[in-house]
C-alpha positions in Angstrom: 84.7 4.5 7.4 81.3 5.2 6.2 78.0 3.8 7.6 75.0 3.7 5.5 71.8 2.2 6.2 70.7 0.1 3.5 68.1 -3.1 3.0 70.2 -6.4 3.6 69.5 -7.0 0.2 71.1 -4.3 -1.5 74.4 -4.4 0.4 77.2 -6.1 -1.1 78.0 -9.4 -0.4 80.9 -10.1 1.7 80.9 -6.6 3.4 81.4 -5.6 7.1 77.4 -5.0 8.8 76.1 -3.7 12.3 72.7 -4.1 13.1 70.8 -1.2 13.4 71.3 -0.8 17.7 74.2 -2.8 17.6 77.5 -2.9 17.6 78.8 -6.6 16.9 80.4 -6.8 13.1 79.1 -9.5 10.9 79.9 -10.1 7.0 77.2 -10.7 5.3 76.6 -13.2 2.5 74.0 -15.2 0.5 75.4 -18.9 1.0 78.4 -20.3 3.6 80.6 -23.3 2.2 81.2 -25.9 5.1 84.2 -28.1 4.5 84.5 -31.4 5.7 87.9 -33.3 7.2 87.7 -35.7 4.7 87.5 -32.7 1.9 84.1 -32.7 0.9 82.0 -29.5 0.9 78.5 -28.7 1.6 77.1 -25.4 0.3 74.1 -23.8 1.7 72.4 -21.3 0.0 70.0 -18.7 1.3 66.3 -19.2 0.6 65.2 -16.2 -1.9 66.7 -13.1 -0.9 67.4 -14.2 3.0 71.3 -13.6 4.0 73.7 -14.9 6.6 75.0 -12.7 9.0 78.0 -14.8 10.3 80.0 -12.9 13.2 83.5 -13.1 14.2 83.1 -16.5 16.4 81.5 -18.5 13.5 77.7 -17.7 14.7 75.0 -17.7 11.8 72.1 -15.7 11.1 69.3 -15.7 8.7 67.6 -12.2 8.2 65.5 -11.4 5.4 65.7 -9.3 2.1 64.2 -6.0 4.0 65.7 -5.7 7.2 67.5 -2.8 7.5 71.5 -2.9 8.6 74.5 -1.0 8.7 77.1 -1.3 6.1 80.4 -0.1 7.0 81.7 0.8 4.0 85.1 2.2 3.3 85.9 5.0 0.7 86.6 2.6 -2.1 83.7 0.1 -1.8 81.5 3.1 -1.5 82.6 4.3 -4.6 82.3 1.3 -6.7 78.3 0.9 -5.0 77.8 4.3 -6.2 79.3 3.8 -9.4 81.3 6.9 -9.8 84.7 7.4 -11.4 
């Protein structure tokens, strides 16, 4: 497992993240899909380049475009970031 510093906004959505002094995983992602009993959906998208940090118990966090996180990336994912064959 790799970790790499990057801006929120250049990490790949639905990756693994720390915050920078933390240690709590979130995945992060640009919109979250709530489904209702009845099966309707509501999707909520974040404004510009905001994410959602959602953590392992459902909590939801909105952090802008430049804060700076930790991805913990595995072999392959860094790879296909990085582009190289």
């Amino acid at each position: 497992m790799y970790k790499i510093i990057l801006q929120a906004n250049e990490i790949p959505l639905g990756s693994i993240i720390t915050k920078i002094r933390g240690e709590k995983e979130y995945v992060i992602r640009n919109e979250i899909i709530i489904y209702n009993k009845d099966g309707a959906k509501t999707n909520i998208k974040a404004q510009g380049s905001s994410r959602f940090l959602i953590n392992d118990t459902g909590d939801i966090n909105v952090v802008g475009p430049d804060l700076e996180l930790v991805w913990l990336a595995g072999e392959y994912e860094l790879v296909q970031y990085l582009n190289i064959e």
